[in-house]
DRENDO-1510 file (C-alpha; in Angstrom, 1 decimal, always signed):
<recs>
REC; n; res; u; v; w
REC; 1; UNK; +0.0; +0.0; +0.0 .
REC; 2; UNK; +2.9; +2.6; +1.0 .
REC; 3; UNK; +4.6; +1.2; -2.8 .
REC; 4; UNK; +0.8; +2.3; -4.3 .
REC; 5; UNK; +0.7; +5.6; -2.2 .
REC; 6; UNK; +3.8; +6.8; -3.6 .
REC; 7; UNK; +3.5; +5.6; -7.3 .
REC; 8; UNK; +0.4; +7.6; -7.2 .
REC; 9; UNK; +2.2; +10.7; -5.7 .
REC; 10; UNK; +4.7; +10.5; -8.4 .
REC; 11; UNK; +2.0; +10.4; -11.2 .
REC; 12; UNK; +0.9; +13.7; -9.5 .
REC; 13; UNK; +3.5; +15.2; -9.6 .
REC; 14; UNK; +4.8; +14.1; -13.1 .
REC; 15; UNK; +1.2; +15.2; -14.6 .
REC; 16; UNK; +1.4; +18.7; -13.0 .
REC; 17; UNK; +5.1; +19.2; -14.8 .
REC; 18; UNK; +4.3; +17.5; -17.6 .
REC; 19; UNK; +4.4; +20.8; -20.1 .
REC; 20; UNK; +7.6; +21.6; -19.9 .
REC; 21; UNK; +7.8; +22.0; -23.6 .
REC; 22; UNK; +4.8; +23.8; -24.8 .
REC; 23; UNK; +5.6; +22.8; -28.5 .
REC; 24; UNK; +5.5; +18.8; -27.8 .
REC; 25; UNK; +2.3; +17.2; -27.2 .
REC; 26; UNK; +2.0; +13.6; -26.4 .
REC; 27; UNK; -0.5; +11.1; -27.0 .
REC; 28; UNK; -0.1; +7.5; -25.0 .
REC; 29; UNK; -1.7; +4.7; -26.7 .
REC; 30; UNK; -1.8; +1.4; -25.0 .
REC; 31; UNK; -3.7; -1.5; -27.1 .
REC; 32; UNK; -3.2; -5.0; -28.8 .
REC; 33; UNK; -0.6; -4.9; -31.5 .
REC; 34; UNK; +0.4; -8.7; -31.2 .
REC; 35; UNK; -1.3; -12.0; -30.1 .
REC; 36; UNK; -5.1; -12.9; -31.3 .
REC; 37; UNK; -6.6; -9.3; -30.6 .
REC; 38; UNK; -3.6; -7.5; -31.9 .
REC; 39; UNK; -6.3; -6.2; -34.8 .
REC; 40; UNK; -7.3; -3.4; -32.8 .
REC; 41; UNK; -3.5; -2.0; -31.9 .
REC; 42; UNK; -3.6; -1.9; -36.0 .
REC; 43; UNK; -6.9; -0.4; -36.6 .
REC; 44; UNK; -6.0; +2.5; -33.7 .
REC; 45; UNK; -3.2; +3.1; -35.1 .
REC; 46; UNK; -3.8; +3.7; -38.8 .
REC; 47; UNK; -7.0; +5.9; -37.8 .
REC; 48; UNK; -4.3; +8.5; -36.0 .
REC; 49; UNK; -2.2; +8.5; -38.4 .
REC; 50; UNK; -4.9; +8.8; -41.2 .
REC; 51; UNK; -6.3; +11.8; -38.6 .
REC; 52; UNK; -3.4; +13.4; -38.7 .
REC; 53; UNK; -2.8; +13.4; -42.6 .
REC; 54; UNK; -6.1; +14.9; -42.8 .
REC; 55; UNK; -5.8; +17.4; -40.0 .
REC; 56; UNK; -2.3; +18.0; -39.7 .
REC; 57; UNK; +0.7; +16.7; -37.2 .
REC; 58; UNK; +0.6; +19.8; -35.0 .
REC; 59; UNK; -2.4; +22.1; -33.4 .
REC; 60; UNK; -2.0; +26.6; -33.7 .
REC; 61; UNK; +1.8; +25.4; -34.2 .
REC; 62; UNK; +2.1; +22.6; -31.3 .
REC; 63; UNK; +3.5; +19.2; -32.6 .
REC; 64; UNK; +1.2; +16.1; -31.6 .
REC; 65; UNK; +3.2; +13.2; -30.8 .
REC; 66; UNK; +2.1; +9.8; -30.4 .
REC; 67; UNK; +3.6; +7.2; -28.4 .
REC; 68; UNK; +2.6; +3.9; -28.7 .
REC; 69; UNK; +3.0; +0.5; -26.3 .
REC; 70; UNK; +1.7; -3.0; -27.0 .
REC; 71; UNK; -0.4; -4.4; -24.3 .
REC; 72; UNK; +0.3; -8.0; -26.1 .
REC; 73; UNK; -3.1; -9.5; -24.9 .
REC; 74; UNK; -5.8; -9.6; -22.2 .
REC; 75; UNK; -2.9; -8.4; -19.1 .
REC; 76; UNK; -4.4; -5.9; -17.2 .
REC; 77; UNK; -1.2; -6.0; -15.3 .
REC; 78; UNK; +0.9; -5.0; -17.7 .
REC; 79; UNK; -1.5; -2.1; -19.1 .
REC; 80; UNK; -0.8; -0.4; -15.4 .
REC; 81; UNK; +2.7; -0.9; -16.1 .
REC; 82; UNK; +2.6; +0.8; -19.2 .
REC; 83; UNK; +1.0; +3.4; -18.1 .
REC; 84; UNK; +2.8; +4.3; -15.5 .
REC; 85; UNK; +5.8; +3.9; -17.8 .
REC; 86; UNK; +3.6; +6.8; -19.9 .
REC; 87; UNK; +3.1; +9.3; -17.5 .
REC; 88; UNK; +6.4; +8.9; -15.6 .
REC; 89; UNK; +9.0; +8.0; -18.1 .
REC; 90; UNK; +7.2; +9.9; -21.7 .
REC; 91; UNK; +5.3; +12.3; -20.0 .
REC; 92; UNK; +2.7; +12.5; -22.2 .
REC; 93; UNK; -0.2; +14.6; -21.6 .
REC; 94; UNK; -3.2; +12.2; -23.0 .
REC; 95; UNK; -3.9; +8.6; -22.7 .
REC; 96; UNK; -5.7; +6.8; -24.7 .
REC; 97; UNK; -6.6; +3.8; -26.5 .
REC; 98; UNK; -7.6; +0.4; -24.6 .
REC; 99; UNK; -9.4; -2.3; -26.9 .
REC; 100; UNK; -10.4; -4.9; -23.6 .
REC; 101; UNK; -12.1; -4.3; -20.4 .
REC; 102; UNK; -9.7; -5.3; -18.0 .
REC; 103; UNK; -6.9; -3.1; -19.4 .
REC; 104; UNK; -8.4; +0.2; -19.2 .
REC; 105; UNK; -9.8; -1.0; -15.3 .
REC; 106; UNK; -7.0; -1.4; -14.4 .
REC; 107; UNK; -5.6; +2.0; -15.0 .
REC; 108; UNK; -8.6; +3.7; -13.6 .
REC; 109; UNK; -6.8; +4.5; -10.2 .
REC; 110; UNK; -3.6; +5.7; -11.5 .
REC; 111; UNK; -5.1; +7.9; -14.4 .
REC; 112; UNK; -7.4; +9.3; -11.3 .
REC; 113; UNK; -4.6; +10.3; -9.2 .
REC; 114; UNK; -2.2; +12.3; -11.9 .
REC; 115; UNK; -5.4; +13.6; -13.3 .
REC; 116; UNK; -4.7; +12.4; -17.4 .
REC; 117; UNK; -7.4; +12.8; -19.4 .
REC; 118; UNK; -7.9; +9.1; -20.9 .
REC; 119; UNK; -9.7; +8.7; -24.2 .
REC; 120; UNK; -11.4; +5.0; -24.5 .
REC; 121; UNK; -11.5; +3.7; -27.9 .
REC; 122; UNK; -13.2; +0.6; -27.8 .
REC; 123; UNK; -13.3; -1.2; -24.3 .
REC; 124; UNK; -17.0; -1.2; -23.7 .
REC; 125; UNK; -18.4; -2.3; -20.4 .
REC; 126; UNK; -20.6; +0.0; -19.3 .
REC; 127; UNK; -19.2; +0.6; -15.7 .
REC; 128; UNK; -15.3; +1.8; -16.9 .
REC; 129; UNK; -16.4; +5.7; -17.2 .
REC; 130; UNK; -17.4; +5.8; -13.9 .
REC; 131; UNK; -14.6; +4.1; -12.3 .
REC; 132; UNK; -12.7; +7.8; -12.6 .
REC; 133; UNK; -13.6; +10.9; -13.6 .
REC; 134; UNK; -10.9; +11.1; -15.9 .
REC; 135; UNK; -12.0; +8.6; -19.0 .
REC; 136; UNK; -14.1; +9.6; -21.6 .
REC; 137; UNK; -15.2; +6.8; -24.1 .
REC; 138; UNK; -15.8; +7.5; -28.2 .
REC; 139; UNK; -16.4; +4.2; -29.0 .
REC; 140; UNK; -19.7; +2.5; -27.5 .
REC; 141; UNK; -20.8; +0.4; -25.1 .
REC; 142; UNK; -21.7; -3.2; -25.1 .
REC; 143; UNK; -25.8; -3.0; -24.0 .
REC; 144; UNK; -25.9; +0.3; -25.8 .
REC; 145; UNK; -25.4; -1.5; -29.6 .
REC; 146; UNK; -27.2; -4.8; -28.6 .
REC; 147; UNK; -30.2; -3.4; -27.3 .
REC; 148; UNK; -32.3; -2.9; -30.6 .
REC; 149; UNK; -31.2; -6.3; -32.0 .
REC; 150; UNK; -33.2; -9.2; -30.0 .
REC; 151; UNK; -36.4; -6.4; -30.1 .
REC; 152; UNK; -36.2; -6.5; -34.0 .
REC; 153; UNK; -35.7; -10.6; -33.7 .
REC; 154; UNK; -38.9; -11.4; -32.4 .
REC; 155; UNK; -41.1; -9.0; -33.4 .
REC; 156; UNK; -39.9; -8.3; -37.2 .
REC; 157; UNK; -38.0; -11.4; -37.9 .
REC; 158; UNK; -40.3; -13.7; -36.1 .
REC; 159; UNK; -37.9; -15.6; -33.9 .
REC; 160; UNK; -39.4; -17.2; -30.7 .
REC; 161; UNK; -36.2; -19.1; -29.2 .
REC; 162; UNK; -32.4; -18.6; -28.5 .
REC; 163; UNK; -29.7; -19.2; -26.9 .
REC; 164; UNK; -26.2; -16.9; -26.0 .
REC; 165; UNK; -23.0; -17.5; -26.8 .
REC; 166; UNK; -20.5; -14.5; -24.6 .
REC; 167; UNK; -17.4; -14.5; -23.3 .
REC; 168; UNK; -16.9; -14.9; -20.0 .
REC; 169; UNK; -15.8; -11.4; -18.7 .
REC; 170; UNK; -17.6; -8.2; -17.9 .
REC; 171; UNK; -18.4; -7.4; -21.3 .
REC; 172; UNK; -19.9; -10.9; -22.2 .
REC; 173; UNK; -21.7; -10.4; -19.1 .
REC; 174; UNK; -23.4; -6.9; -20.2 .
REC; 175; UNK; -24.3; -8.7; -23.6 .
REC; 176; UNK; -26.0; -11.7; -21.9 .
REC; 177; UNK; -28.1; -9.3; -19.8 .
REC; 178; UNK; -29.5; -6.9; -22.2 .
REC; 179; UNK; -29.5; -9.6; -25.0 .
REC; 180; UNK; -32.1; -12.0; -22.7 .
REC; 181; UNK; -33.9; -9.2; -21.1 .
REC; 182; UNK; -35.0; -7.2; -24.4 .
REC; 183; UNK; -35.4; -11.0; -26.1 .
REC; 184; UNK; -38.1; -12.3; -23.3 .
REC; 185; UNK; -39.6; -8.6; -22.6 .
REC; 186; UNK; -40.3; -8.7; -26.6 .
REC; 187; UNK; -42.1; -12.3; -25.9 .
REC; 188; UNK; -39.3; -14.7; -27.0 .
REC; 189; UNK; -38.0; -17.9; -25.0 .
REC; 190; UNK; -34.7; -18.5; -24.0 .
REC; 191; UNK; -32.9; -21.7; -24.6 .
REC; 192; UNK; -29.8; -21.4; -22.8 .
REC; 193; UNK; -26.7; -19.5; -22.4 .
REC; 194; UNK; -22.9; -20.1; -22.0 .
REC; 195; UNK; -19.9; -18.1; -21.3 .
REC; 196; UNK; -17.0; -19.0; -22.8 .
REC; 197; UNK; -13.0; -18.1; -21.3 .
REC; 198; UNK; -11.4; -15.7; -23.2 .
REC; 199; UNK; -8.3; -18.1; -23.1 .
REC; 200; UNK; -11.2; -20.9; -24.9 .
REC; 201; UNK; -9.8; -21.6; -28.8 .
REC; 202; UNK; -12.0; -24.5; -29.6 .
REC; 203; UNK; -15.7; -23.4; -29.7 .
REC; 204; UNK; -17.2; -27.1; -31.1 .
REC; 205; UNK; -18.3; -27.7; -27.5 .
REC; 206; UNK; -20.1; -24.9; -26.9 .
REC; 207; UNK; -21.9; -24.6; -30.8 .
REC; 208; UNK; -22.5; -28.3; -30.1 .
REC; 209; UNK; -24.7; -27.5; -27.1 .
REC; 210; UNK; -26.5; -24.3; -28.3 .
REC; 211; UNK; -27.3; -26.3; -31.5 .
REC; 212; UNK; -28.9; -29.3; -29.1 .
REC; 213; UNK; -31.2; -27.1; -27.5 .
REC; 214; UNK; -33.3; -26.5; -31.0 .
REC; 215; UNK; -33.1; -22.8; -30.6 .
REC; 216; UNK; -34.1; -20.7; -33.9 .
REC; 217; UNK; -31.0; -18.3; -33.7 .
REC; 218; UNK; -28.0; -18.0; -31.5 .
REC; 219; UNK; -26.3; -14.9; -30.1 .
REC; 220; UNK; -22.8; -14.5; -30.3 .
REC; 221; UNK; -20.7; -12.1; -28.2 .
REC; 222; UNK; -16.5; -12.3; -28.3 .
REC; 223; UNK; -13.6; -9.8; -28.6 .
REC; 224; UNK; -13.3; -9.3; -32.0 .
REC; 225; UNK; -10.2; -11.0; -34.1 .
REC; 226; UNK; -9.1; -13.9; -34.8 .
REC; 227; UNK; -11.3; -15.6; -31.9 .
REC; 228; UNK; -14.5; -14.0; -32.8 .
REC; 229; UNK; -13.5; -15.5; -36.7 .
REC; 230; UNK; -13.1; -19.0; -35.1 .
REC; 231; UNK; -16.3; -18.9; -33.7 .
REC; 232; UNK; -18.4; -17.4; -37.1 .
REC; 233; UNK; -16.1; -20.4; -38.8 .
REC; 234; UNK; -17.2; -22.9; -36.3 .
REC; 235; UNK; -21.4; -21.9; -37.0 .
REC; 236; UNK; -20.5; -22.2; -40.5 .
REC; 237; UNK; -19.1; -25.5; -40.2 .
REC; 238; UNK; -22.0; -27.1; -37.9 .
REC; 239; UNK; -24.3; -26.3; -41.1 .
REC; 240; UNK; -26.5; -24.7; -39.3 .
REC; 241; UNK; -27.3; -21.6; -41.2 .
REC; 242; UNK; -28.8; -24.0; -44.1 .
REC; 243; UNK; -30.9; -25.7; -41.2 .
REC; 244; UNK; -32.5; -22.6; -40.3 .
REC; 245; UNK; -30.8; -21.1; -37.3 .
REC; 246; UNK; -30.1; -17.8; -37.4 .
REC; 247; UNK; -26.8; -16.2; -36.2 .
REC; 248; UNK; -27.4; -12.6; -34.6 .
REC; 249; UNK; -24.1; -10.8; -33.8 .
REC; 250; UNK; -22.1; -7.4; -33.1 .
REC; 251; UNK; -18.6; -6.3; -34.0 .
REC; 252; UNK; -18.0; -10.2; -35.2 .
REC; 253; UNK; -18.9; -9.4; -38.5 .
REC; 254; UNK; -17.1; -6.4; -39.1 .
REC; 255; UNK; -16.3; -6.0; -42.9 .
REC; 256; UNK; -12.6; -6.2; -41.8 .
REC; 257; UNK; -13.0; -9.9; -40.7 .
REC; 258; UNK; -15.8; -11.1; -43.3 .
REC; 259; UNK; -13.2; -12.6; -46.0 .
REC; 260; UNK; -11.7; -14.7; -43.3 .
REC; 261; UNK; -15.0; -16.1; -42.8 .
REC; 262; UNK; -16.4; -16.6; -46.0 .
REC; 263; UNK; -19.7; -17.0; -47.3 .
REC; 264; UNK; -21.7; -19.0; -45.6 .
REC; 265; UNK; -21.9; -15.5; -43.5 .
REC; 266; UNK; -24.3; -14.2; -46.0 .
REC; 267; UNK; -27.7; -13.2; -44.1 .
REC; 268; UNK; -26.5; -12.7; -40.7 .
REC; 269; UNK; -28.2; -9.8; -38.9 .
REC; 270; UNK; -25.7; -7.5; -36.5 .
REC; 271; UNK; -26.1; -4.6; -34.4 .
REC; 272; UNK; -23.6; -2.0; -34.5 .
REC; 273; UNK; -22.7; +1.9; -33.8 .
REC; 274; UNK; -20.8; +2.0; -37.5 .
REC; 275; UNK; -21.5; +0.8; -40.7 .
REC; 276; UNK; -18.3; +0.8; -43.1 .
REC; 277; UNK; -20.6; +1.4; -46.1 .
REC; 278; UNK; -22.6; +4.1; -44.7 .
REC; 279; UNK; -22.5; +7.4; -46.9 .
REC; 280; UNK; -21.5; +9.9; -44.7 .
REC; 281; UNK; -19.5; +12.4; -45.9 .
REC; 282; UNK; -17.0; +11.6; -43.3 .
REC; 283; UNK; -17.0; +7.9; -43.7 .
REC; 284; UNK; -16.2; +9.0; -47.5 .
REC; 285; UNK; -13.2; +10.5; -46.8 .
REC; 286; UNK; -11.6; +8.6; -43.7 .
REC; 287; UNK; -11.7; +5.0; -46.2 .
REC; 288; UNK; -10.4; +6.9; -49.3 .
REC; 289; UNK; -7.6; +8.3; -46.5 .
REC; 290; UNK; -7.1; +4.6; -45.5 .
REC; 291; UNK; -6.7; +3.4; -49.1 .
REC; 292; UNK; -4.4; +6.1; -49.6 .
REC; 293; UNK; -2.1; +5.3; -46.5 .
REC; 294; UNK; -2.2; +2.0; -46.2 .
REC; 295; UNK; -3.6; -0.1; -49.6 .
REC; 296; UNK; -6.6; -1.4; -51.1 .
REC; 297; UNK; -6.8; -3.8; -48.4 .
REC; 298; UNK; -7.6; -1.2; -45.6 .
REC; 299; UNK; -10.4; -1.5; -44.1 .
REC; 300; UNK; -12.2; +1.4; -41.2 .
REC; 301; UNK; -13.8; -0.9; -38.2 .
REC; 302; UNK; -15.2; -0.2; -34.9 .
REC; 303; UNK; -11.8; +0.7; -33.8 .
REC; 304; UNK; -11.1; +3.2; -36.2 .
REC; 305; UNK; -13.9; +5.4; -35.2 .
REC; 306; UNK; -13.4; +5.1; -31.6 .
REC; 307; UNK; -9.6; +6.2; -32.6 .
REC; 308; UNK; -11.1; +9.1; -34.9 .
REC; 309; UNK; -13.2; +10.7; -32.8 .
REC; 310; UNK; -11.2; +10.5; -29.9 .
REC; 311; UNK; -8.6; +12.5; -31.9 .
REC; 312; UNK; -11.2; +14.7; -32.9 .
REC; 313; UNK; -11.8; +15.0; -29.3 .
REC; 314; UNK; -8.3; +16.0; -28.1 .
REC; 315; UNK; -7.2; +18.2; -31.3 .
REC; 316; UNK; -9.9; +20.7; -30.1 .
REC; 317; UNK; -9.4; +20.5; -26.8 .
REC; 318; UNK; -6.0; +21.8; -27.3 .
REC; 319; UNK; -7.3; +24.2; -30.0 .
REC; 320; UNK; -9.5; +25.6; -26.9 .
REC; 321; UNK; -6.9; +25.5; -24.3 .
REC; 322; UNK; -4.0; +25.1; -25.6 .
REC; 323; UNK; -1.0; +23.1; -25.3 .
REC; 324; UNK; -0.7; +23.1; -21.3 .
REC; 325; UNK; -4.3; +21.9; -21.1 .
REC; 326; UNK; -5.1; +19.9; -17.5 .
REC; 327; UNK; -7.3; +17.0; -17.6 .
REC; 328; UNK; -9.7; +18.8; -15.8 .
REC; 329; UNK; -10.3; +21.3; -18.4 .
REC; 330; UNK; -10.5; +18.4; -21.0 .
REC; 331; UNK; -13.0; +16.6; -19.0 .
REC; 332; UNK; -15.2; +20.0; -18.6 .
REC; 333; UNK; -14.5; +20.4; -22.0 .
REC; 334; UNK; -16.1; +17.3; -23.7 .
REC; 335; UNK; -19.0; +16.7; -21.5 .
REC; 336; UNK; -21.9; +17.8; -23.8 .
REC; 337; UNK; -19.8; +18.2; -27.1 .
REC; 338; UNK; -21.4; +17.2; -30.1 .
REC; 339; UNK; -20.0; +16.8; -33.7 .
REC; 340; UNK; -20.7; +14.5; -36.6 .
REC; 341; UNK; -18.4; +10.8; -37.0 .
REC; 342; UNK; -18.0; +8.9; -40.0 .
REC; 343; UNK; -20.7; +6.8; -38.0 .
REC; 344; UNK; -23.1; +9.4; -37.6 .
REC; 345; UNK; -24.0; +12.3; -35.2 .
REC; 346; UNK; -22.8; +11.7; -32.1 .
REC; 347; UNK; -22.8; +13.5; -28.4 .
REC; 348; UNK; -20.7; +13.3; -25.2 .
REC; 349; UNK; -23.2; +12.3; -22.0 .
REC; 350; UNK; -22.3; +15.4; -19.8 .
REC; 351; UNK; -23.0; +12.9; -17.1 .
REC; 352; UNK; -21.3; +10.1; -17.9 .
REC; 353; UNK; -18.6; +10.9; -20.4 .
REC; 354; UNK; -20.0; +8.1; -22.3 .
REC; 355; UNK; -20.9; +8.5; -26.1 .
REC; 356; UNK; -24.4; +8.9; -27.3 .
REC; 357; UNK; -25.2; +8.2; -30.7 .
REC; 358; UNK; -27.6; +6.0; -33.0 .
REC; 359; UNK; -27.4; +1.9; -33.7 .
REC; 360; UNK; -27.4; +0.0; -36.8 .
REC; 361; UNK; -29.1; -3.2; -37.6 .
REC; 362; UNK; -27.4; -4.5; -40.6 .
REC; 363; UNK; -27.2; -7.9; -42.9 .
REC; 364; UNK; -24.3; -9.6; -44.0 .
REC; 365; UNK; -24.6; -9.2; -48.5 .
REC; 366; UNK; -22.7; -9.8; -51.3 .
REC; 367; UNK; -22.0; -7.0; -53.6 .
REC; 368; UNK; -19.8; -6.6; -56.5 .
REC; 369; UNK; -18.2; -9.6; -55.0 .
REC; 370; UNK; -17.4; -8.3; -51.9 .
REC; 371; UNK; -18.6; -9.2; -48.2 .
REC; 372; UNK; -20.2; -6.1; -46.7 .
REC; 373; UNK; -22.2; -4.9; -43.8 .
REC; 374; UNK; -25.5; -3.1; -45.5 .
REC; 375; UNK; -28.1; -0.8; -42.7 .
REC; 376; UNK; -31.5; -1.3; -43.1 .
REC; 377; UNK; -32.6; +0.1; -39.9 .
REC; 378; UNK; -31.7; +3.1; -38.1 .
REC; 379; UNK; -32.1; +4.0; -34.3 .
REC; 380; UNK; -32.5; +7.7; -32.7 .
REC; 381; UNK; -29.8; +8.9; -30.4 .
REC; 382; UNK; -29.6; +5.8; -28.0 .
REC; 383; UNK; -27.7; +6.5; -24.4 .
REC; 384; UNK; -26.5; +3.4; -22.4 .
REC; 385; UNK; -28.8; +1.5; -21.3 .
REC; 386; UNK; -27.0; +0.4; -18.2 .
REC; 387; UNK; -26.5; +3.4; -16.8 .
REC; 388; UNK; -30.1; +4.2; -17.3 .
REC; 389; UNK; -31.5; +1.3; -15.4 .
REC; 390; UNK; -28.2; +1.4; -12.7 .
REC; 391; UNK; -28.4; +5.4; -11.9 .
REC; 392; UNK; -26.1; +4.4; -8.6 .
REC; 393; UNK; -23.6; +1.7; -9.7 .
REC; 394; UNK; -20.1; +2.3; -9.4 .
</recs>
């Protein structure tokens, strides 16, 4: 505990001289750029660098640097390491980033104590932004996105039974929740659930037992990558799509992972805060900046987003305050702010520094040979549903 006291202290202090060059501005970034989620530390990092072609490398004459550190998998340990390394050693003045749960968690003390404004760009359980007043998230949370889908499944798609497929940490256990409450409120039956480790590679066993049940669809939730593939793989190899059971998903069928999947995809039914082929200006430009960066293979995802607005998010921050700009001025700043994302309008919760903005049901379709999310409903401007319905959790 005295260790803790005084790591803290030194955070303080570190924060409070961290400007001693006015013309250097660091951003942190702490995500996945190897092992099976190491997607994300990709996605995060094209999107800034795609921002900052667009919008230049420096704000009214003040360079933006960006510093970047591999978590290398679901170690919440080491992402407190790292970002202690970050404020202490780099002195960076924003922190940002975090594709799991458990890594931006475990920062929530530290980040509190020196007072660094922490941008979230993915990890989604609803609880994180209240575990310090110093994170803000511009990605989305898990029961925010999943909350229109099992509605829509029994009432427009006529689905009566199902069963959940989630991994088994906080986030799997947010999907779970909302998934069954909204599917039995709307009149449908549940089968069964299971929650699966995040360290699980072989998913037979568990599409073995949700198939057994009988159940008319199955819901999938699971970090996106190269596990969320294996499990879309494993649905598609069971046959089950041509038996009638239908596969209802999130982020798993992101356009970036559909050609490692294949086919047999076609026709599943997702809910999501970003569509890659919607026709917003915005989501115009950031893939033709992609292409331009990075190839005909690049791809915007969940990630980027989270990454491009939380950019957006700190370039005018420091346009407003300038480069000596305290995380408590950042966090007055973006409670409330409102601009409009490659996804869409979107909003700031004053309250809870979490993002509100509309949800997407889409279908998996093949067009001009190519795999591809496509909306055919639209939500209004949907705030989390967990904080709604837990005003007092912390």
């Amino acid at each position: 505990m005295r260790k803790m006291r005084a790591t803290l202290a030194a955070l303080a202090i570190s924060f409070s001289t961290s400007y001693a060059s006015a013309d250097v501005i660091k951003i942190g970034l702490i995500a996945n750029f190897s092992g099976p989620f190491a997607v994300w530390g990709q996605q995060f990092r094209q999107s800034m660098e795609a921002f900052q072609k667009v919008n230049g490398k420096s704000v009214d004459g003040h360079e933006i640097q960006f510093v970047f550190r591999d978590n290398g998998g679901a170690d919440p340990a080491k992402a407190r390491q790292l970002a202690e390394e970050l404020i202490l050693r780099e002195k960076i003045s924003f922190l940002t980033g975090f594709d799991l749960t458990p890594s931006a968690l475990a920062v929530a003390e530290l980040i509190t104590e020196a007072k660094m404004p922490t941008v979230i760009f993915n990890a989604a359980t609803s609880i994180i932004t209240r575990k310090s007043p110093y994170f803000v998230r511009t990605s989305q949370t898990v029961q925010q996105y999943i909350e229109p889908l099992p509605e829509w499944a029994v009432k427009e798609a006529g689905i009566k039974t199902s069963y959940t497929l989630v991994s088994d940490y906080a986030p799997g256990h947010d999907a779970e929740e909302i998934f069954i409450k909204k599917f039995e409120q709307a009149g449908g039956k549940m089968l069964g659930k299971d929650r699966i480790p995040l360290n699980v590679t072989d998913f037979a066993p568990y599409i073995e037992r949700a198939a057994a049940t009988g159940a008319e669809s199955i819901y999938i939730f699971i970090p996106a990558g190269a596990p969320s593939i294996s499990l879309v793989r494993e649905f598609a190899k069971r046959g089950l799509k041509a038996k009638g059971v239908k596969l209802l998903a999130g982020g798993e069928t992101q356009e970036v992972y559909l050609p490692s999947i294949g086919d047999d995809v076609i026709g599943t039914i997702s809910s999501l805060h970003y569509t890659e082929t919607n026709t917003n200006p915005q989501n115009i430009a950031l893939r033709k900046t992609l292409v331009e960066m990075f190839g005909p293979g690049a791809t915007p995802d969940i990630g980027t987003v989270g990454a491009w607005d939380g950019m957006r998010l700190i370039y005018d921050g420091i346009k407003q305050f300038g480069p000596k700009i305290t995380g408590d001025q950042f966090m007055g700043f973006v409670k409330g702010r409102k601009w409009d994302s490659p996804r869409g309008p979107v909003m700031i919760d004053p309250e809870e520094r979490d993002i509100i903005q509309q949800i997407y049901l889409r279908r998996v379709e093949k067009r001009d040979g190519k795999l591809v999310n496509i909306d055919f409903f639209t939500t209004g401007m949907v705030k989390d549903p967990w904080k709604i319905a837990n005003p007092n959790a912390k």
